[in-house]
C-alpha positions in Angstrom: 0.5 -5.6 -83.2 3.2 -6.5 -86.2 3.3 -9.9 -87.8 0.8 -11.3 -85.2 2.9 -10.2 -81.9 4.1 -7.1 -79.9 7.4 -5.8 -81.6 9.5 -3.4 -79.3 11.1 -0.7 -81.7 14.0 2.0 -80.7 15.0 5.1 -82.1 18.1 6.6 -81.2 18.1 10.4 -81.8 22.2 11.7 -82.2 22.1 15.4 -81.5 24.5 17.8 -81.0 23.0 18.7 -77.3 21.9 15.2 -76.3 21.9 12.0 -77.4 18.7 10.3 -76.4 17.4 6.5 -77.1 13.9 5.8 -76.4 11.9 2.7 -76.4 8.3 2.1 -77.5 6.1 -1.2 -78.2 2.9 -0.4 -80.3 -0.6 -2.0 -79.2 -3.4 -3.2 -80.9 -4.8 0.0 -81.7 -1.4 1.9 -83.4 -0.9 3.3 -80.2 2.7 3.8 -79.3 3.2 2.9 -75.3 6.6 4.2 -74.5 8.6 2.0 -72.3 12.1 3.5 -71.3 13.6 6.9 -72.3 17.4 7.0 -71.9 19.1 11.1 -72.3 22.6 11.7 -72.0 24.7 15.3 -73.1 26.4 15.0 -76.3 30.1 16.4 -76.5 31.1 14.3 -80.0 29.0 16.4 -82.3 29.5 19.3 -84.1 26.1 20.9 -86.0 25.0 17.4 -86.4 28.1 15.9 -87.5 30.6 13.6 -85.4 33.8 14.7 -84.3 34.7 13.0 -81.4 34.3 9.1 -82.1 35.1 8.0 -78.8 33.0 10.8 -77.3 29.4 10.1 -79.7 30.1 6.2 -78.2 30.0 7.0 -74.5 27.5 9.4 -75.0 25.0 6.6 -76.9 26.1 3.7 -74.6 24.8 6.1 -71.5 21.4 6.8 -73.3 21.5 3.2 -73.9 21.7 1.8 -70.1 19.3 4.1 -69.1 16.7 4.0 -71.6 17.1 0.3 -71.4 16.8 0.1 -67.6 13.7 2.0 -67.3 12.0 -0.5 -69.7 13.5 -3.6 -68.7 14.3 -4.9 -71.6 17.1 -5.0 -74.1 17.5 -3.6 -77.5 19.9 -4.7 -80.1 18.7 -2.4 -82.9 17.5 1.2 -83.7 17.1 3.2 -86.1 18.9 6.0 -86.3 18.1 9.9 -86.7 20.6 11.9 -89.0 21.1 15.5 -89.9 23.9 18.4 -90.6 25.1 20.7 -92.6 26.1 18.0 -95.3 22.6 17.1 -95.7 21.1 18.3 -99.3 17.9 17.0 -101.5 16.7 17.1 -105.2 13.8 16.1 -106.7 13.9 13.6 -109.8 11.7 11.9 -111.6 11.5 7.8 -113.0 9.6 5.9 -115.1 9.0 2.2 -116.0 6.7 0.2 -118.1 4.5 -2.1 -116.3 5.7 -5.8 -117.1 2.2 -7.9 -115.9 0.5 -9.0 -119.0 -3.2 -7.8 -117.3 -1.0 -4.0 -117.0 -1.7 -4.7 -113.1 0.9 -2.6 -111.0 2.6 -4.5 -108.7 4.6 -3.7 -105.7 7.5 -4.7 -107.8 7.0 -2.4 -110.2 6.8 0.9 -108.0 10.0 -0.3 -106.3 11.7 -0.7 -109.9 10.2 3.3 -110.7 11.7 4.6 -107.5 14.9 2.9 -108.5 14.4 4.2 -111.3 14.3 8.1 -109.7 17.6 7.2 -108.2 19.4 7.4 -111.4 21.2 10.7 -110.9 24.7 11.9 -111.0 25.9 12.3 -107.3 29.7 13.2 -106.2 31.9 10.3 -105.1 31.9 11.1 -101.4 27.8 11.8 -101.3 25.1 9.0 -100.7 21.1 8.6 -100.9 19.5 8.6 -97.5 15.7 8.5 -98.6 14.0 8.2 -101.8 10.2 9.7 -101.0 7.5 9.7 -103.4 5.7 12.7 -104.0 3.0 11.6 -106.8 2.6 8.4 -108.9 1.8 9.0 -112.4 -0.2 6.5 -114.6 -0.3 6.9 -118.0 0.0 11.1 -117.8 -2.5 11.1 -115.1 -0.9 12.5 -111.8 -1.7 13.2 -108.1 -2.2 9.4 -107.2 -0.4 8.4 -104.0 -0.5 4.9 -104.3 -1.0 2.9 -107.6 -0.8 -0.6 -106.1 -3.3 -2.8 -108.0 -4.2 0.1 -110.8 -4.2 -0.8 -114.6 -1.6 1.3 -116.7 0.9 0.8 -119.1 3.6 3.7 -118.1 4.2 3.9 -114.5 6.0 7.1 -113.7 6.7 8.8 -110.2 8.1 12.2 -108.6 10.6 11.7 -105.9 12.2 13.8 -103.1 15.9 12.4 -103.2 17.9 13.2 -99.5 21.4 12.1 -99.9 24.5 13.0 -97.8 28.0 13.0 -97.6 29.3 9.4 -97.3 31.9 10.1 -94.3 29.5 11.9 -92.2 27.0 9.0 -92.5 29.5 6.2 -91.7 30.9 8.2 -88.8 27.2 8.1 -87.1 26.9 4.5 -88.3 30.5 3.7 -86.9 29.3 5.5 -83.3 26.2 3.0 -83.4 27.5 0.1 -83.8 30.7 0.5 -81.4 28.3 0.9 -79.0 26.8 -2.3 -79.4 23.8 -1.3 -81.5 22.4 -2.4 -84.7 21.2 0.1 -87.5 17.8 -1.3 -89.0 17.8 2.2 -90.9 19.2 5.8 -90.7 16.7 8.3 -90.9 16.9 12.1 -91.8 15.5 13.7 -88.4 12.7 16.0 -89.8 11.1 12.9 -91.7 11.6 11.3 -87.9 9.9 14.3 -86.2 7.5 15.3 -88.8 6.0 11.1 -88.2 5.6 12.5 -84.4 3.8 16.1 -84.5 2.9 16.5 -87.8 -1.5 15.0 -88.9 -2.4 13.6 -91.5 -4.8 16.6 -92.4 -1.8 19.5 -92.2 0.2 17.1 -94.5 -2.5 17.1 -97.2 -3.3 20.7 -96.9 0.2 21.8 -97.0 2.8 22.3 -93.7 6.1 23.8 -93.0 7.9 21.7 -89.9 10.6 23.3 -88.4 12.8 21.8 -86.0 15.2 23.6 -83.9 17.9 21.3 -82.5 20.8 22.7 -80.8 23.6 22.7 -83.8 21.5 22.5 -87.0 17.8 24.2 -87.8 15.7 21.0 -89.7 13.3 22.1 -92.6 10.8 20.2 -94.1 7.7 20.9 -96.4 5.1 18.9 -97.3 1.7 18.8 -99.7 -0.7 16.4 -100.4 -0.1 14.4 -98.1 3.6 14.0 -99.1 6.9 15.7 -98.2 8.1 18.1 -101.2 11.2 19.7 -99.7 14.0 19.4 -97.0 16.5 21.2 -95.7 19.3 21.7 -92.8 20.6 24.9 -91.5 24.1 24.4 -90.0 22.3 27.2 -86.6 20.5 26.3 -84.1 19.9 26.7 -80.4 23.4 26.6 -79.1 23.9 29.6 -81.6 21.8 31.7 -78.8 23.8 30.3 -76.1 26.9 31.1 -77.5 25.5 34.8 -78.2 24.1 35.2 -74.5 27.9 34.1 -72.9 29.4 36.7 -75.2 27.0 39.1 -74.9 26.9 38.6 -71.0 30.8 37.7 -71.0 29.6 34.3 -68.7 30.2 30.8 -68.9 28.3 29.0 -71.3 26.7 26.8 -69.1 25.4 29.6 -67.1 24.1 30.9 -70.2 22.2 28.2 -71.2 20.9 28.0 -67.8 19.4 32.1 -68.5 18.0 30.8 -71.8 16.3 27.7 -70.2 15.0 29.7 -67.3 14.7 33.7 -68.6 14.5 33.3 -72.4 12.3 35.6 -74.2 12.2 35.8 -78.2 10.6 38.6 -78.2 11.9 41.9 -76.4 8.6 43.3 -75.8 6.7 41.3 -74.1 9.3 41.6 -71.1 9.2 43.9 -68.4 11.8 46.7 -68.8 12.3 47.1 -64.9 13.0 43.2 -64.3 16.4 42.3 -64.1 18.3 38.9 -63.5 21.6 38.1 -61.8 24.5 36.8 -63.9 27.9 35.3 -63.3 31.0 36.8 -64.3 33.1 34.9 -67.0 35.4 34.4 -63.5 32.5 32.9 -62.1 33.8 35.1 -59.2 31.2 37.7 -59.4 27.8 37.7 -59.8 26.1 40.9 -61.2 22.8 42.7 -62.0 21.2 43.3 -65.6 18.2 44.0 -67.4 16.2 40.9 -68.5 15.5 42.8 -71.0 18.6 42.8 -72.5 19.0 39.1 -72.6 15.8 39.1 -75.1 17.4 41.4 -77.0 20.3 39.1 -77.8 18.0 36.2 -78.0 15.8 37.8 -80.3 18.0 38.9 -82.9 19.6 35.2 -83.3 15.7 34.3 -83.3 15.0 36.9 -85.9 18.5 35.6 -87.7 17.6 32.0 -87.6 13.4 32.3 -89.6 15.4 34.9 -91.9 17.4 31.7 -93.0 14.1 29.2 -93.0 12.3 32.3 -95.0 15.2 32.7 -97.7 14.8 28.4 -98.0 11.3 28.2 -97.9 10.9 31.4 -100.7 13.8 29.0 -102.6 12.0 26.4 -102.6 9.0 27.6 -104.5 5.8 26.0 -102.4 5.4 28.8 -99.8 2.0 29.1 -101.5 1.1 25.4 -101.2 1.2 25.5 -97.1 -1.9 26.6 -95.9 -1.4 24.5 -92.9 0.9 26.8 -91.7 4.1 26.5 -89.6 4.8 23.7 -86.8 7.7 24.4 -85.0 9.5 21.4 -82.7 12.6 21.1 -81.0 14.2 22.0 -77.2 13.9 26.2 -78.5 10.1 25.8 -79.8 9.4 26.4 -76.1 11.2 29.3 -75.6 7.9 32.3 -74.7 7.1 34.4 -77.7 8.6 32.2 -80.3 5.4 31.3 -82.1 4.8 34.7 -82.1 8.0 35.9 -83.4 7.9 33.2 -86.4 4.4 34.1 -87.1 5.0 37.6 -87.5 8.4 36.9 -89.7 6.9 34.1 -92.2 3.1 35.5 -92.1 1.8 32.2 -91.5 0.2 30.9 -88.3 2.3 28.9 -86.3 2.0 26.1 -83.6 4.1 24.2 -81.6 4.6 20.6 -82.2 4.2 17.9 -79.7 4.6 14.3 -79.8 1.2 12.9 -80.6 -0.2 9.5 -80.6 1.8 8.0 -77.5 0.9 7.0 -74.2 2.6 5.5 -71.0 3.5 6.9 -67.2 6.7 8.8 -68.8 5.5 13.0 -68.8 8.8 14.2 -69.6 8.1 12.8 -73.2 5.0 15.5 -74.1 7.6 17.7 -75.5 8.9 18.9 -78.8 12.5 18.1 -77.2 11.6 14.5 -78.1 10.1 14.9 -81.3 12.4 13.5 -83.2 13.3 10.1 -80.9 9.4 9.7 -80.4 9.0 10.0 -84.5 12.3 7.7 -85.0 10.1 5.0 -83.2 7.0 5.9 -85.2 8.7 5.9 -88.5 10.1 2.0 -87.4 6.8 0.8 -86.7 5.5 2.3 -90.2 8.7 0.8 -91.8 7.7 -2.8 -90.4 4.4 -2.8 -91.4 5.6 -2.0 -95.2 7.9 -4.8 -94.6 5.2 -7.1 -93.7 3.1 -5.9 -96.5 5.9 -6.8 -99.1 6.4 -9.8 -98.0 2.4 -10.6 -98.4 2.7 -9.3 -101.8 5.7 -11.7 -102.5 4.0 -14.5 -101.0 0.9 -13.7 -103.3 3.3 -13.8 -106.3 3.7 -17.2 -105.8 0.3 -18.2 -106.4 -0.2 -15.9 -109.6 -0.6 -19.3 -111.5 -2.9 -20.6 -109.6 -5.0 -17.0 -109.5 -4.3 -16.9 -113.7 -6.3 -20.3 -114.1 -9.1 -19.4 -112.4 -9.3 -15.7 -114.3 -9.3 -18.4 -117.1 -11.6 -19.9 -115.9 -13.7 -17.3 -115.1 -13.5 -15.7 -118.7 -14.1 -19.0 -120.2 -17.5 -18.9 -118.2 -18.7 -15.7 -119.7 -17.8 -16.5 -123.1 -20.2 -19.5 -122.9 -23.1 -17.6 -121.9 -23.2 -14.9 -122.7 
């Protein structure tokens, strides 16, 4: 329940596979109850990043109807899932002195500090997606995650800045809104699937989420509860399709149909003596080969794709700070053997992740393919409530007098007796 009634929230994930919108209302309990899910392929993407206009519109309007039709009801707003190779992060630091004459922190003044950690130099044609706290610091002392109320005279924080290029973000917005949609907020899609599959307890001990979409590979780290590190790898899942149709010389949607159905990611856990049938680029012949040497492709973009997230996650320094492990998500997390493979190539244990708190008649949504839509609703529901709680704190504001006479008061009291 939000502001005292049932709010209906949508999150419209824009991939370069499938564009899917799906709708979910949150109950008493924080438990989301997805109404309507509404796919549709994708043909106006290219590694996250739009290149068909007209295309991206269809696509979303499609997802829209029936995503919309299975819930019975309308939605006039989402929020929007983002990614591509254009995508980079920093991290910054601000600080602010705390204005309150009792040195209480205020809600204003962590909003002025992570202002304040926007204040970097950024390229003309680049923008600021996120700004995410990764520790408050009060007066030198660090590792606090929220300072609301706290006494301090220096208020200082350590941020994770996202940005991205400018073009590529009003291109999505532009596909969005031509198709009739509102943007309540656009939304980096491993934050969105890391609010889906990731707990609470692996984001304080330290986790690597990795989510494999079809044009881009998604990377985010977090510690302490908070993320520390992001990154997007312009490969992804339609890397091994385009691999197997070469490899096999087939169409590509027959070999998308041998990942789906036959994919192995690792060779040796398939039996050399199986074979499969496959059609001829023509798609006038259909002929016999070894399944095993359809893992063999698969495996080495596998193998090519956790070199990559290996090289990022050794550049990013906190490969010792995740002893959560690995979570993996996305449509080629289910591929057999690929925990195994990414355990054995980052020496960390590895699970898949599912969408978790969610419930409703839809199964098709227990699945990392909808990580990210399921965590673009998630993330909504979490950005409401922080609406709601700022406008509280504003609404308090306004009776500070009234609270400052009777601290008066109060003071007043003590000083006459004791």
């Amino acid at each position: 329940m939000l502001g005292g009634k049932s709010e209906i929230i949508a999150g419209l994930d824009i991939g370069t596979t499938k564009v899917c919108l799906i709708i979910g209302q949150v109950d008493r309990y924080g438990t989301i109850d997805i109404l309507g899910v509404g796919t549709s392929p994708s043909h106006g993407l290219k590694r996250g990043i739009v290149v068909d206009l007209e295309s991206t519109i269809a696509s979303i309007e499609q997802a829209r109807k029936k995503a919309e039709a299975m819930a019975n009801c309308k939605v006039d707003s989402v929020y929007v899932g983002i990614a591509g190779g254009h995508i980079s992060s920093l991290n910054n630091r601000g600080i602010v002195t705390v204005n309150s004459e009792d040195r209480e922190i205020s809600l204003a003044d962590i909003n002025r500090v992570l202002d304040s950690a926007k204040n970097i130099s950024l390229a003309a044609e680049r923008e600021i997606i996120h700004i995410l706290p990764r520790e408050f610091i009060v007066d030198g002392y660090g590792g606090i995650k929220d300072p609301l109320g706290m006494a301090g005279l220096r208020l200082e924080v350590e941020a994770h800045l996202i940005t991205g290029a400018s073009t590529a973000i009003l291109n999505v917005a532009k596909s969005v809104k031509k198709a009739g949609l509102n943007i309540k907020e656009i939304v980096l899609q491993p934050v969105a699937s890391a609010e889906a599959v990731l707990t609470p307890a692996e984001k304080e001990l330290g986790v690597i989420l990795v989510d494999i979409g079809g044009g881009t590979t998604d990377l985010a780290i977090f510690s302490r509860g908070n993320i520390w590190h992001t990154a997007v790898l312009p490969i992804g899942g339609n890397h091994v399709t385009n691999d197997l149709a070469i490899g096999l010389r087939t169409p590509l949607s027959n070999a998308e149909n041998l990942k789906i159905k036959h994919g192995q990611a690792l060779n040796y856990l398939v039996d050399p003596r199986e074979v499969i049938e496959v059609i001829s680029a023509s798609e006038k012949e259909i002929r016999s080969i070894e399944k095993s040497f359809l893992s063999e492709i698969i495996e080495a973009r596998m193998q090519e794709i956790f070199g990559l997230v290996a090289m990022e996650i050794r550049r990013s320094g906190y490969k010792d700070y995740v002893a959560g492990g690995i979570v993996i998500t996305g449509g080629a997390s289910l591929m057999p053997g690929l925990p195994e493979l990414v355990s054995k190539r980052l020496g960390l244990p590895v699970r898949i992740g599912l969408p978790g708190n969610i419930k409703g008649g839809i199964e098709e949504i227990n699945s990392p393919v909808y990580a990210t839509g399921v965590g673009l609703v998630q993330y909504g529901i979490n950005y409401d409530l922080r609406m709601i709680e700022e406008e509280n704190e504003e609404e308090n504001d306004l009776d500070v007098p009234l609270l400052e006479n009777v601290w008066q008061h109060i003071k007043n009291w003590f000083k006459e007796f004791f």
